[in-house]
GUVO-330516 format. One record per residue: residue number from 0; residue in one letter; x, z, y of N, C-alpha, C in turn. Coordinates in nm, 4 decimals, decimal comma, always signed. Layout:
! residues N
<tordo><lofi>NUM</lofi><tilo>a</tilo><n_X>X</n_X><n_Z>Z</n_Z><n_Y>Y</n_Y><ca_X>X</ca_X><ca_Z>Z</ca_Z><ca_Y>Y</ca_Y><c_X>X</c_X><c_Z>Z</c_Z><c_Y>Y</c_Y></tordo>
...
This chain:
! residues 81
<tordo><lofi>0</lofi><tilo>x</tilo><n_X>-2,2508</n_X><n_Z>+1,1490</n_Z><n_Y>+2,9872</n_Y><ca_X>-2,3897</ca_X><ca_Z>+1,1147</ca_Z><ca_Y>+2,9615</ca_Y><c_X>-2,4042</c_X><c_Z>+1,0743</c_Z><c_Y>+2,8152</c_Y></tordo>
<tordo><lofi>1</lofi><tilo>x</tilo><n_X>-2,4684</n_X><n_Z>+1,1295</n_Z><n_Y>+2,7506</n_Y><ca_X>-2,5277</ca_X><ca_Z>+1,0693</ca_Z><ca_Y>+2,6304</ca_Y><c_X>-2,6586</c_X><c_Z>+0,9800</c_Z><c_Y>+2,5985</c_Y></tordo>
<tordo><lofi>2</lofi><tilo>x</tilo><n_X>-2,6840</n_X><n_Z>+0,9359</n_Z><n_Y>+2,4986</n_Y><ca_X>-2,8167</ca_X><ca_Z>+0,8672</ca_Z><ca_Y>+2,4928</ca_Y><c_X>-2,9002</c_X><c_Z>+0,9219</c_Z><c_Y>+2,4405</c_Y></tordo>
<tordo><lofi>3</lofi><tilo>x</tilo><n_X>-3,0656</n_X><n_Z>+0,9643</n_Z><n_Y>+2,4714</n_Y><ca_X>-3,1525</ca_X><ca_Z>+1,0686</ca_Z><ca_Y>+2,4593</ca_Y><c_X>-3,1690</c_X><c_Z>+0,9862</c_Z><c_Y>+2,3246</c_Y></tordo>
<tordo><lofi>4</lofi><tilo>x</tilo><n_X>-3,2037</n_X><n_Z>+1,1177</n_Z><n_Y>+2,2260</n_Y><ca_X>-3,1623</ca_X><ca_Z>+1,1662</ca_Z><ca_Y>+2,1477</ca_Y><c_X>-3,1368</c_X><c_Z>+1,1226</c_Z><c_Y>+2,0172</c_Y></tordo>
<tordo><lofi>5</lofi><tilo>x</tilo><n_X>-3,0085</n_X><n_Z>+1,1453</n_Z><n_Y>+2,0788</n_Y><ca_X>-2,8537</ca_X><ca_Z>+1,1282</ca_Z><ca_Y>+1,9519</ca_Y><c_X>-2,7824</c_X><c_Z>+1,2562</c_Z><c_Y>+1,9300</c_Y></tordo>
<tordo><lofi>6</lofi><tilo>x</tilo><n_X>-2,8557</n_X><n_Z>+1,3591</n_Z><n_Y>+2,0100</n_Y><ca_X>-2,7658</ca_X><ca_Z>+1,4954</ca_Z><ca_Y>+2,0121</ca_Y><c_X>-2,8449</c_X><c_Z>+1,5785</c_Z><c_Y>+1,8763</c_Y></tordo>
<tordo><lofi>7</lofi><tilo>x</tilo><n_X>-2,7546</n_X><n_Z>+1,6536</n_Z><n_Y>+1,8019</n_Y><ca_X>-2,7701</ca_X><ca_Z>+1,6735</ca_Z><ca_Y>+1,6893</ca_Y><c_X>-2,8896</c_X><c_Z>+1,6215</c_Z><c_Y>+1,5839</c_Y></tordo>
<tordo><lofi>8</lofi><tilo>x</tilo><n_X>-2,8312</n_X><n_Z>+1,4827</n_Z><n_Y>+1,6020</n_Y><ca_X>-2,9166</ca_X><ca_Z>+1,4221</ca_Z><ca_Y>+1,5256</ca_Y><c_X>-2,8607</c_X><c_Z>+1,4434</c_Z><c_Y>+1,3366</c_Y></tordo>
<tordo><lofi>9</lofi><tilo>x</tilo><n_X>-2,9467</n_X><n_Z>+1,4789</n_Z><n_Y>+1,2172</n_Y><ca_X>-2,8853</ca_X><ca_Z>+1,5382</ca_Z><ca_Y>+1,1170</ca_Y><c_X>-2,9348</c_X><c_Z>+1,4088</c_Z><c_Y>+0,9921</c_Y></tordo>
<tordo><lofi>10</lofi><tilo>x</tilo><n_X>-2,8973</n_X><n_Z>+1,3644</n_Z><n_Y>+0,9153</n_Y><ca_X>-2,8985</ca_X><ca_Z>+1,2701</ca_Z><ca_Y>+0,8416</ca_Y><c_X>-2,9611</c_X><c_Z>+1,3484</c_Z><c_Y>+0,7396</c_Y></tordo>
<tordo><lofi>11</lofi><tilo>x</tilo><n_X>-3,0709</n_X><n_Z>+1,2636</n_Z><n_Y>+0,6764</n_Y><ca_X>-3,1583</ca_X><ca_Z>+1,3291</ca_Z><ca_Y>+0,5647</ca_Y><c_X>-3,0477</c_X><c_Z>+1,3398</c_Z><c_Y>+0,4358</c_Y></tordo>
<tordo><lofi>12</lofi><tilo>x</tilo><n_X>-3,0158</n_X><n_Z>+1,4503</n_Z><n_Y>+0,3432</n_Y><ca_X>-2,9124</ca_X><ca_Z>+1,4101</ca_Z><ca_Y>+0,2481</ca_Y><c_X>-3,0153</c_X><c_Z>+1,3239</c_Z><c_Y>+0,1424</c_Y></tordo>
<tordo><lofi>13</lofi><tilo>x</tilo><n_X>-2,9012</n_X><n_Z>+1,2297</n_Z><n_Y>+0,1011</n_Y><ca_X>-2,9847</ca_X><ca_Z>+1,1335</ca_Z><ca_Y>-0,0004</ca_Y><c_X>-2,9653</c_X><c_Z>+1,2519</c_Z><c_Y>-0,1331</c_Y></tordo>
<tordo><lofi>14</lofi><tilo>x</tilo><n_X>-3,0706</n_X><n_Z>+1,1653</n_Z><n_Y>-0,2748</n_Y><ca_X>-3,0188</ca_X><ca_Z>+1,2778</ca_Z><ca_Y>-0,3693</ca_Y><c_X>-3,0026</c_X><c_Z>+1,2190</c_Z><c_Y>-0,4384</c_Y></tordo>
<tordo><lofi>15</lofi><tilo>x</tilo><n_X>-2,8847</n_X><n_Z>+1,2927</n_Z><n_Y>-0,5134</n_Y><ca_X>-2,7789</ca_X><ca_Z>+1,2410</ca_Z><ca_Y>-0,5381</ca_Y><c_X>-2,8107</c_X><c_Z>+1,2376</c_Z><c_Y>-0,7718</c_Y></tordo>
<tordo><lofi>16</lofi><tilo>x</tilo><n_X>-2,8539</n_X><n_Z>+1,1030</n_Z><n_Y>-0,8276</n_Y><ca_X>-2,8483</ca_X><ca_Z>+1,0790</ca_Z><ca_Y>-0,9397</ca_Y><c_X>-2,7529</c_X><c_Z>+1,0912</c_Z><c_Y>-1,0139</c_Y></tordo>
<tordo><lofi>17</lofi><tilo>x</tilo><n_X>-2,7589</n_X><n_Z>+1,0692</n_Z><n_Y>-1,1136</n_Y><ca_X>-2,6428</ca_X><ca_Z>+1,0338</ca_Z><ca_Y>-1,1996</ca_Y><c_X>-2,5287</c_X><c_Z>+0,9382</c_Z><c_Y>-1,1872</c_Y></tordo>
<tordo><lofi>18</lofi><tilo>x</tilo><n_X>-2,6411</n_X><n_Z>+0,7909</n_Z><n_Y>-1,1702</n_Y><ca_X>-2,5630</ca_X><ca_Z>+0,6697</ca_Z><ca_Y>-1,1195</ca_Y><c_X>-2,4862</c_X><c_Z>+0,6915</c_Z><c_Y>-0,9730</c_Y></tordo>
<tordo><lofi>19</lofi><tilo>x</tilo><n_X>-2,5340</n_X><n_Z>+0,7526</n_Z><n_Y>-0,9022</n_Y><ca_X>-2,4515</ca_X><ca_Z>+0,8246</ca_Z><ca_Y>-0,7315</ca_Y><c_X>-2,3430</c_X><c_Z>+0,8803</c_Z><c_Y>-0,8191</c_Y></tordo>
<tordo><lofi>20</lofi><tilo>x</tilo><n_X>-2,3596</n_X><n_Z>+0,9419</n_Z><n_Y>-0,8669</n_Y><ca_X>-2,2506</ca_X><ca_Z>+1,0848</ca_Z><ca_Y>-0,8837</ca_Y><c_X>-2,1381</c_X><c_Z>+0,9992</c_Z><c_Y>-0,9811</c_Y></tordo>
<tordo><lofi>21</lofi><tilo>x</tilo><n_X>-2,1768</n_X><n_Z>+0,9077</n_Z><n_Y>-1,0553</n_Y><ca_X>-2,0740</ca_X><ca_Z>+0,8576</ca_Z><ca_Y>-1,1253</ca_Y><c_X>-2,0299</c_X><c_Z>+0,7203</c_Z><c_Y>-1,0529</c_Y></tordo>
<tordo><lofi>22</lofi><tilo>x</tilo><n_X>-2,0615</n_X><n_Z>+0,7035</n_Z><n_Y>-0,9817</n_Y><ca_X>-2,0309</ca_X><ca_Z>+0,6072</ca_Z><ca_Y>-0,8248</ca_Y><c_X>-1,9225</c_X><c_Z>+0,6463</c_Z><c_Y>-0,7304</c_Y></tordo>
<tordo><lofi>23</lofi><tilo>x</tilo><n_X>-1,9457</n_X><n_Z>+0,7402</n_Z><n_Y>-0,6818</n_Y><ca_X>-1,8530</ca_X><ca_Z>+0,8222</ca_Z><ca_Y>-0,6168</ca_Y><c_X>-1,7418</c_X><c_Z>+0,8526</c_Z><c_Y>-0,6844</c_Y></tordo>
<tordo><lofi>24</lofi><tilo>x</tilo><n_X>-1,7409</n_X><n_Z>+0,9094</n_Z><n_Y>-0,8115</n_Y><ca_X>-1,6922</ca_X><ca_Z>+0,9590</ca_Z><ca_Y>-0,8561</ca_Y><c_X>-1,5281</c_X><c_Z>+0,8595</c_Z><c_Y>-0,9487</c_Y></tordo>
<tordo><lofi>25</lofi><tilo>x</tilo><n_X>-1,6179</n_X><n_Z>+0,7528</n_Z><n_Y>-0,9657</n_Y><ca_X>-1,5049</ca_X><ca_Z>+0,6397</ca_Z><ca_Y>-0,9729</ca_Y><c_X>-1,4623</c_X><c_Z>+0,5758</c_Z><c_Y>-0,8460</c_Y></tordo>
<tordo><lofi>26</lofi><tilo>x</tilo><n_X>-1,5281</n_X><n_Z>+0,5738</n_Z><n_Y>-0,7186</n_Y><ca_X>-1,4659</ca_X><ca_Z>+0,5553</ca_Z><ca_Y>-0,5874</ca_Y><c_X>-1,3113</c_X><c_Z>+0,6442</c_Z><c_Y>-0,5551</c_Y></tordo>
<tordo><lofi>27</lofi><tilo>x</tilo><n_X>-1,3413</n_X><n_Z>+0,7099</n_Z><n_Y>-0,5853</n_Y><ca_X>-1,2383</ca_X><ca_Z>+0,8500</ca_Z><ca_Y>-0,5759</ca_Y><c_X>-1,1232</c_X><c_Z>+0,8245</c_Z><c_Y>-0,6697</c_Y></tordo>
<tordo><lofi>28</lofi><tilo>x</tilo><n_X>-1,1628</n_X><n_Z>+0,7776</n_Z><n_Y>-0,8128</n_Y><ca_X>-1,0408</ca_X><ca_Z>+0,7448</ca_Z><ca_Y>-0,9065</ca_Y><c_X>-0,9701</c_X><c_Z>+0,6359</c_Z><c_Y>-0,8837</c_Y></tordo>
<tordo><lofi>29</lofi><tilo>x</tilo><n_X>-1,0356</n_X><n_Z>+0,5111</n_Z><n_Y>-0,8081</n_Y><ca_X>-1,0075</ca_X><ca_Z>+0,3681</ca_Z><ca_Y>-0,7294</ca_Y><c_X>-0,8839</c_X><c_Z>+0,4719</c_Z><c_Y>-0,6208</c_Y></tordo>
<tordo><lofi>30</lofi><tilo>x</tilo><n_X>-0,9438</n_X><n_Z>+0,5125</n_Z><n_Y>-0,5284</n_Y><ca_X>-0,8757</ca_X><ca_Z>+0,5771</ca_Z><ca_Y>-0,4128</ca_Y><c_X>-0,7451</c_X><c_Z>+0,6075</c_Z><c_Y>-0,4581</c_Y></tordo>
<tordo><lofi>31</lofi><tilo>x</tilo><n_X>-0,7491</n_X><n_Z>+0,7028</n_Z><n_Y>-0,5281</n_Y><ca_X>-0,6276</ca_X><ca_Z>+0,7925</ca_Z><ca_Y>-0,5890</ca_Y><c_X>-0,4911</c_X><c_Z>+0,6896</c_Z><c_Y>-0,6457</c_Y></tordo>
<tordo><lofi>32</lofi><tilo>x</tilo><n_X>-0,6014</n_X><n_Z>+0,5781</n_Z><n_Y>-0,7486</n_Y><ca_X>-0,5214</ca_X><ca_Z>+0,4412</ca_Z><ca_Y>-0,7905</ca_Y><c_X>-0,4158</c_X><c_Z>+0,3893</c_Z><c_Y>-0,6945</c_Y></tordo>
<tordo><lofi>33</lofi><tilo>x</tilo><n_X>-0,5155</n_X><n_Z>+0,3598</n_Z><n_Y>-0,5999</n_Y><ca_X>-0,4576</ca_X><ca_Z>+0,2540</ca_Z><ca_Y>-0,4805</ca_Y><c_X>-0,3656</c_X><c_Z>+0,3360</c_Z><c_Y>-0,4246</c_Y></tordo>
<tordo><lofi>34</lofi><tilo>x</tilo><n_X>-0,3560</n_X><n_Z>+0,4916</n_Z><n_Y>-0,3833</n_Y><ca_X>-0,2668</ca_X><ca_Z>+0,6365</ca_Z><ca_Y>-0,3552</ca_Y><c_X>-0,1232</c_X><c_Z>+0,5525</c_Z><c_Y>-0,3839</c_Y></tordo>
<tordo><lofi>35</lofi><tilo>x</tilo><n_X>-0,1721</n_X><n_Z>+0,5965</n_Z><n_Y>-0,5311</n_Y><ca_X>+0,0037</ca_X><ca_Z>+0,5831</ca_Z><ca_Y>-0,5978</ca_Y><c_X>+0,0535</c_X><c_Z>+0,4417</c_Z><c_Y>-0,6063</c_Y></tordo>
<tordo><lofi>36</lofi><tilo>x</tilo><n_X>-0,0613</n_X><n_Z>+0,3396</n_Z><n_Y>-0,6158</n_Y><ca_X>+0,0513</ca_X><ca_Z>+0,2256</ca_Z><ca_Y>-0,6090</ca_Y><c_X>+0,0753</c_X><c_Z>+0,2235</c_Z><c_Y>-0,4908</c_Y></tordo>
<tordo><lofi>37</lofi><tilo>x</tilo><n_X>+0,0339</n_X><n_Z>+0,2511</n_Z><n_Y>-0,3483</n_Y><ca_X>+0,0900</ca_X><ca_Z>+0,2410</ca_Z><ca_Y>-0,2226</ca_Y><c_X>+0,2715</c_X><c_Z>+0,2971</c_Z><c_Y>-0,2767</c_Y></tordo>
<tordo><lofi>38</lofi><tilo>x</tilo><n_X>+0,2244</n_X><n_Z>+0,3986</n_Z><n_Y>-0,3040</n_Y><ca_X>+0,3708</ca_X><ca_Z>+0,5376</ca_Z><ca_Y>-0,2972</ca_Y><c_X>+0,4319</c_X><c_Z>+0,4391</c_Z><c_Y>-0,3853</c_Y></tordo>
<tordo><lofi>39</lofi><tilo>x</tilo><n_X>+0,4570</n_X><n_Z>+0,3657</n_Z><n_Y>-0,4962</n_Y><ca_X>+0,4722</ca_X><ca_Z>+0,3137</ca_Z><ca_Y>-0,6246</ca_Y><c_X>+0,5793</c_X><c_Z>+0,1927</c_Z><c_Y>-0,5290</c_Y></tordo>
<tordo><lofi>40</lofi><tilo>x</tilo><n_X>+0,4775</n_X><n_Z>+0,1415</n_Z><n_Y>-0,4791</n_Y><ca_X>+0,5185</ca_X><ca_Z>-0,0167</ca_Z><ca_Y>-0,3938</ca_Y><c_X>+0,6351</c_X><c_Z>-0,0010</c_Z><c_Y>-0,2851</c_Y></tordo>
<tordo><lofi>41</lofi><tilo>x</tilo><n_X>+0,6096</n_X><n_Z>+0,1460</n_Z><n_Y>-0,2254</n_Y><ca_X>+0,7299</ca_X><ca_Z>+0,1842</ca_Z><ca_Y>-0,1256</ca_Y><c_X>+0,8535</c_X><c_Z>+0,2387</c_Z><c_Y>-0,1907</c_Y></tordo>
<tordo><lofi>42</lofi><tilo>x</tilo><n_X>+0,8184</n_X><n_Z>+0,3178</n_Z><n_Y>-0,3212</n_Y><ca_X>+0,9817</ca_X><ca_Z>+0,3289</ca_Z><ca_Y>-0,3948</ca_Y><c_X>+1,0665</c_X><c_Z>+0,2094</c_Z><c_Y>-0,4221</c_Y></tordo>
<tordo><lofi>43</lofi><tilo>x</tilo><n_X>+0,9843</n_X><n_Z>+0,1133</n_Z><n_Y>-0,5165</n_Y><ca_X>+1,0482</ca_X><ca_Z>-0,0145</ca_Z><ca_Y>-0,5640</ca_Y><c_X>+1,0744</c_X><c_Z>-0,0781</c_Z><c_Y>-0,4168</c_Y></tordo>
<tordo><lofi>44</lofi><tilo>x</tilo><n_X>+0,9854</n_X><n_Z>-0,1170</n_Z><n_Y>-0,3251</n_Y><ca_X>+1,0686</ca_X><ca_Z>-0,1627</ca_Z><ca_Y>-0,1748</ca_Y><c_X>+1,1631</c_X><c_Z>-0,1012</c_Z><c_Y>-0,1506</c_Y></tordo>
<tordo><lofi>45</lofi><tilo>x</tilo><n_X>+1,2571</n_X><n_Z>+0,0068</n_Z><n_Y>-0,1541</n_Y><ca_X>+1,3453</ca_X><ca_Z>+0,0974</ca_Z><ca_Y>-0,1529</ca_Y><c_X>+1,4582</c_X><c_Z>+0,0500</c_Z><c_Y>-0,2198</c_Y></tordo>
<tordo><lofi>46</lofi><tilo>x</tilo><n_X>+1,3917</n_X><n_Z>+0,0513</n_Z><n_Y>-0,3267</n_Y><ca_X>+1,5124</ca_X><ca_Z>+0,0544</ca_Z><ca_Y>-0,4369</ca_Y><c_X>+1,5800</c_X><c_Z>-0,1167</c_Z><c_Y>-0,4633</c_Y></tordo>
<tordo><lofi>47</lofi><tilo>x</tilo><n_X>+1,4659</n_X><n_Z>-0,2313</n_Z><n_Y>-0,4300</n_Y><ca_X>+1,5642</ca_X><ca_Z>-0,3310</ca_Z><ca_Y>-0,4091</ca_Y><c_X>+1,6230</c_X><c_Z>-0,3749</c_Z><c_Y>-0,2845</c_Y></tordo>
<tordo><lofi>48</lofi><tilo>x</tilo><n_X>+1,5764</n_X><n_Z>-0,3119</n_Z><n_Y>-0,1582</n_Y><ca_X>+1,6549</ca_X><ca_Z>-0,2916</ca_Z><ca_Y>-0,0569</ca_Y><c_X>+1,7815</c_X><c_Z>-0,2526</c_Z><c_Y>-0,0887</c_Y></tordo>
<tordo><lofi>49</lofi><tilo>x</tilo><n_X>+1,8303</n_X><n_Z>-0,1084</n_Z><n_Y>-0,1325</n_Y><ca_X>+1,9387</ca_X><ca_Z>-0,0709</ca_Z><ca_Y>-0,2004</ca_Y><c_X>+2,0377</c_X><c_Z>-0,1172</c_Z><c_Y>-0,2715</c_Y></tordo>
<tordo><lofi>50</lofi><tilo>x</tilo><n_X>+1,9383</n_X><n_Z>-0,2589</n_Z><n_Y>-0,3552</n_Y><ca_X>+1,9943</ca_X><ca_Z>-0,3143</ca_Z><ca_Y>-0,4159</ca_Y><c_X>+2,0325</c_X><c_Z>-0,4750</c_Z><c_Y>-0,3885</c_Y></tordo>
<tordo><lofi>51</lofi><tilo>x</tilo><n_X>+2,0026</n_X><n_Z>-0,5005</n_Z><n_Y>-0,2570</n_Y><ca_X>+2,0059</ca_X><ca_Z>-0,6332</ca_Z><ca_Y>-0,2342</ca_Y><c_X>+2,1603</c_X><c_Z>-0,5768</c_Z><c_Y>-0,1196</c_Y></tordo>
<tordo><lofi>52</lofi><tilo>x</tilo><n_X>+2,1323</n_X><n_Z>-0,4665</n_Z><n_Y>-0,0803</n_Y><ca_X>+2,2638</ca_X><ca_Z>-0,4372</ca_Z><ca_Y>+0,0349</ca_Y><c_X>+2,4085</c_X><c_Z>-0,4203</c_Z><c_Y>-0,0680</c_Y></tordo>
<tordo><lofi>53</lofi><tilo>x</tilo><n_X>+2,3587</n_X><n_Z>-0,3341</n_Z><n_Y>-0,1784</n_Y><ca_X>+2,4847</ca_X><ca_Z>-0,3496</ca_Z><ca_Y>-0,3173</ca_Y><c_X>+2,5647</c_X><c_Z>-0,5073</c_Z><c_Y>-0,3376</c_Y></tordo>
<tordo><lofi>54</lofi><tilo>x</tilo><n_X>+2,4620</n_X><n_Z>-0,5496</n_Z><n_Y>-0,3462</n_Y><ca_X>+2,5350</ca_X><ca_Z>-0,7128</ca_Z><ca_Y>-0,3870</ca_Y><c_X>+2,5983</c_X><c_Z>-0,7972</c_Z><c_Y>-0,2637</c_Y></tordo>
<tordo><lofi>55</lofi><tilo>x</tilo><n_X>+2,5178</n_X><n_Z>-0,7741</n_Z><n_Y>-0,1393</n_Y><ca_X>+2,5985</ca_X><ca_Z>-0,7752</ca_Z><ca_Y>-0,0214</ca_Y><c_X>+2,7291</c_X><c_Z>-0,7270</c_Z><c_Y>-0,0224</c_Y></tordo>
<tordo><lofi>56</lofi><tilo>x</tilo><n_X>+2,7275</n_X><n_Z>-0,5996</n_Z><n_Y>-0,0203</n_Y><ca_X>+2,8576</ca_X><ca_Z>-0,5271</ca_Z><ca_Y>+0,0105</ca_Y><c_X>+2,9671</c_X><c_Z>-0,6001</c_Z><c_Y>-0,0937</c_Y></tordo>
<tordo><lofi>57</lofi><tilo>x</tilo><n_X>+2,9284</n_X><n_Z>-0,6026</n_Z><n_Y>-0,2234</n_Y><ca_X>+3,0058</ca_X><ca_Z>-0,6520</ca_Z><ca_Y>-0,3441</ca_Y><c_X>+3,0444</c_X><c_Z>-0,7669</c_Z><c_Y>-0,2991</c_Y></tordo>
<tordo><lofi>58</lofi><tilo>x</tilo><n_X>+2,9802</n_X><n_Z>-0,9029</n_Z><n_Y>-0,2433</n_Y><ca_X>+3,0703</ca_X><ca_Z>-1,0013</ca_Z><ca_Y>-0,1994</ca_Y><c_X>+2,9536</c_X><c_Z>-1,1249</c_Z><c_Y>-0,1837</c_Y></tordo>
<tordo><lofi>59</lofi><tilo>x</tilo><n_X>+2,7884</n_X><n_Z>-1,0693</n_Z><n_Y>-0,2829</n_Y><ca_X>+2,7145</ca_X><ca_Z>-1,2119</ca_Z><ca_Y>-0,3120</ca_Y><c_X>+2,6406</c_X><c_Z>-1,2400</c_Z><c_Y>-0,1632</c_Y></tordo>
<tordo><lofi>60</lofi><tilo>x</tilo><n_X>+2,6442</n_X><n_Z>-1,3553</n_Z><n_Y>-0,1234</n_Y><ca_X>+2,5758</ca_X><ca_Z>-1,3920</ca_Z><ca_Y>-0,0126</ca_Y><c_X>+2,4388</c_X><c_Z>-1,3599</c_Z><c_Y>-0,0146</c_Y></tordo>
<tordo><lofi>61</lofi><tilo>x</tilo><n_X>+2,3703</n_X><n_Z>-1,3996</n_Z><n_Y>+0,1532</n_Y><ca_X>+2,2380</ca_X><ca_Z>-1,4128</ca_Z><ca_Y>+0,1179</ca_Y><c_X>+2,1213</c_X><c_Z>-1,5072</c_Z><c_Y>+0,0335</c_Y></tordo>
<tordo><lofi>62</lofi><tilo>x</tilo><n_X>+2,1964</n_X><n_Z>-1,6240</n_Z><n_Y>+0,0198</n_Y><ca_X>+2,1762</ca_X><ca_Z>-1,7454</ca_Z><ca_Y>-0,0331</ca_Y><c_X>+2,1922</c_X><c_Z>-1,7042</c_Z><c_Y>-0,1999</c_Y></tordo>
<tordo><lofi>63</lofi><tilo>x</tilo><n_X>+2,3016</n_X><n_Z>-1,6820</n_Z><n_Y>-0,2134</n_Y><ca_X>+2,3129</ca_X><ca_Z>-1,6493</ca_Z><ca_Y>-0,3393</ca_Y><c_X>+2,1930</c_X><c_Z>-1,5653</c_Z><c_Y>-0,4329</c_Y></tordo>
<tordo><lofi>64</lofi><tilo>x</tilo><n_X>+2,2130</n_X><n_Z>-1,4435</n_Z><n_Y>-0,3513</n_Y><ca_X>+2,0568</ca_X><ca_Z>-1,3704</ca_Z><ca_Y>-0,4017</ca_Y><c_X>+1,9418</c_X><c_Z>-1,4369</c_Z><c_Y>-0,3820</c_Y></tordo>
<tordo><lofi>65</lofi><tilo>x</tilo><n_X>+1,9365</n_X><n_Z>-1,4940</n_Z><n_Y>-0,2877</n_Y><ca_X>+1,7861</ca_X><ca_Z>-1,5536</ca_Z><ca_Y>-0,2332</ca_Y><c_X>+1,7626</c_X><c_Z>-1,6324</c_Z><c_Y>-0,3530</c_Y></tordo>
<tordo><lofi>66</lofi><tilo>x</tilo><n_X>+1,8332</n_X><n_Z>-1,7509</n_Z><n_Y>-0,4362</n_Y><ca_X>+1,8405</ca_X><ca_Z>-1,8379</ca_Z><ca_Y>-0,5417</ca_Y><c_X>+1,8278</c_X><c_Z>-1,7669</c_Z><c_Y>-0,6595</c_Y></tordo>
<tordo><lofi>67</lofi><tilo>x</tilo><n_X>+1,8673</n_X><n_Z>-1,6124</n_Z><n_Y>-0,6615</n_Y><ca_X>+1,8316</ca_X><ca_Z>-1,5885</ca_Z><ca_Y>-0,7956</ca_Y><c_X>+1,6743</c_X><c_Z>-1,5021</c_Z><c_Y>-0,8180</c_Y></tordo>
<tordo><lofi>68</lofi><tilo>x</tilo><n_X>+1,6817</n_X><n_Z>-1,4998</n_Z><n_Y>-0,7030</n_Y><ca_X>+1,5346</ca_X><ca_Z>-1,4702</ca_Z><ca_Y>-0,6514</ca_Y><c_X>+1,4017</c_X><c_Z>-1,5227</c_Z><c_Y>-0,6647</c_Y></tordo>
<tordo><lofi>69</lofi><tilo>x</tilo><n_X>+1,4352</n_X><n_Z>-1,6498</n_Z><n_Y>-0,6451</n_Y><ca_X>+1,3376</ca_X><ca_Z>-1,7690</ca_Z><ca_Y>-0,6085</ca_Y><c_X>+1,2781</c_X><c_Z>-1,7161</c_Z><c_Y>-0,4730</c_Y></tordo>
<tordo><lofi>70</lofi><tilo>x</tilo><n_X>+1,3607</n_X><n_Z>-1,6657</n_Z><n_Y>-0,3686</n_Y><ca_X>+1,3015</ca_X><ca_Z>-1,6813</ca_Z><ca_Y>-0,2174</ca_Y><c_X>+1,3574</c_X><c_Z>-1,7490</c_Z><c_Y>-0,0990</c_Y></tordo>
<tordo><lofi>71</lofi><tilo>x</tilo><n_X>+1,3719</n_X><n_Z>-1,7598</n_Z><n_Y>-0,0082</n_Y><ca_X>+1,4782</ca_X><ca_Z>-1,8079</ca_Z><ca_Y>+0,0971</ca_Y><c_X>+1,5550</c_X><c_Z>-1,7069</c_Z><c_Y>+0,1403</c_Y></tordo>
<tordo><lofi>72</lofi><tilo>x</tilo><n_X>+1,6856</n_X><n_Z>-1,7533</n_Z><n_Y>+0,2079</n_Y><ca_X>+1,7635</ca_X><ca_Z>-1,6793</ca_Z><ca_Y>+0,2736</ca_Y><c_X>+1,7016</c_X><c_Z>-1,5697</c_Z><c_Y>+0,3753</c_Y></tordo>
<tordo><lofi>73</lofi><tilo>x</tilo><n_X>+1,5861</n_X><n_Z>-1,6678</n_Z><n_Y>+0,4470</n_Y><ca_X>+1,5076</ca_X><ca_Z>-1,5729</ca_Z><ca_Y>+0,5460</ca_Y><c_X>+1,4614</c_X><c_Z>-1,4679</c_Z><c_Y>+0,5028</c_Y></tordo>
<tordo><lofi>74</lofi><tilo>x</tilo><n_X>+1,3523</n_X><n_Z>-1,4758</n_Z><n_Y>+0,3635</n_Y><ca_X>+1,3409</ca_X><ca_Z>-1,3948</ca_Z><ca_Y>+0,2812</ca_Y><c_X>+1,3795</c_X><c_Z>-1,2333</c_Z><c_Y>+0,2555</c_Y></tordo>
<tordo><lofi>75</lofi><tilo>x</tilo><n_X>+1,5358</n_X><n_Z>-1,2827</n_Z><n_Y>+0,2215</n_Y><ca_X>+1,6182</ca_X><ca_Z>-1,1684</ca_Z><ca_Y>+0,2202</ca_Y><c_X>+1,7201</c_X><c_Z>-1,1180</c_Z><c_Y>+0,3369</c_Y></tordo>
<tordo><lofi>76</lofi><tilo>x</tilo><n_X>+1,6913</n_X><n_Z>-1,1932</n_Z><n_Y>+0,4687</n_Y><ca_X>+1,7099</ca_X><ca_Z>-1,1185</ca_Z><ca_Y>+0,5678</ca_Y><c_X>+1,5952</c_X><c_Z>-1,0093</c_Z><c_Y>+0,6276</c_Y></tordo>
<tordo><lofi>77</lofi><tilo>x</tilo><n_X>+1,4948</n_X><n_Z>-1,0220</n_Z><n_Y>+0,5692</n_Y><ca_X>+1,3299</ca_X><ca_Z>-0,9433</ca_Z><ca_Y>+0,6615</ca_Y><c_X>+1,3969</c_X><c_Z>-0,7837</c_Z><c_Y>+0,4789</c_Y></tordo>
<tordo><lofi>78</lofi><tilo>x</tilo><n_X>+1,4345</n_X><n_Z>-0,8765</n_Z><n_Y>+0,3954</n_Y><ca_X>+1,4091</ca_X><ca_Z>-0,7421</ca_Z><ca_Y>+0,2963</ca_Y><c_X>+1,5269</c_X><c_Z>-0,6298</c_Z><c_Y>+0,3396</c_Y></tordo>
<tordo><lofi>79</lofi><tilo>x</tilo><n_X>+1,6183</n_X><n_Z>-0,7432</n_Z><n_Y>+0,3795</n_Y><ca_X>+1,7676</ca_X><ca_Z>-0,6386</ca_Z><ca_Y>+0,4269</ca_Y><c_X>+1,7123</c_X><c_Z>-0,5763</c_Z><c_Y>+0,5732</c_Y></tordo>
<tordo><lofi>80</lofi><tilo>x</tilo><n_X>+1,6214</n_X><n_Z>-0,6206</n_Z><n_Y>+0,6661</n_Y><ca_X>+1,6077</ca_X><ca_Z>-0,5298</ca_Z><ca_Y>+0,7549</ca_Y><c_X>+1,5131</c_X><c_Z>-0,4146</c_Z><c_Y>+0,7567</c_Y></tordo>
């Protein structure tokens, strides 16, 4: 059942100015921004993962890193998992 009438209901297009078009148009460059630092934020999460398991393996505790860190031990148990 639907609700009388909502069936092809068509939205008037607004029209579209200058100020629209250069609105959007930096919405889109924001978007793209926020894109790559997502992608940006998940390499470097990567790469000191990589690098917090290195210093593990090498011999430094969790404590140890956590202190040169400035985080807690807990800290760098959530980064090691």
């Amino acid at each position: 059942m639907t609700t009388p009438g909502c069936q092809n209901v068509t939205m008037a297009k607004h029209p579209e100015s200058a100020a629209h078009q250069e609105a959007f148009r930096r919405l889109k460059e924001i978007r793209a921004e926020a894109l790559e630092h997502y992608r940006m934020a998940r390499v470097l999460h990567a790469q000191r993962q990589n690098m917090i398991h290195s210093l593990t393996e090498e011999g430094f505790s969790q404590a140890d890193i956590a202190r040169e860190l400035g985080v807690t031990r807990q800290a760098i148990q959530k980064m090691l998992a």
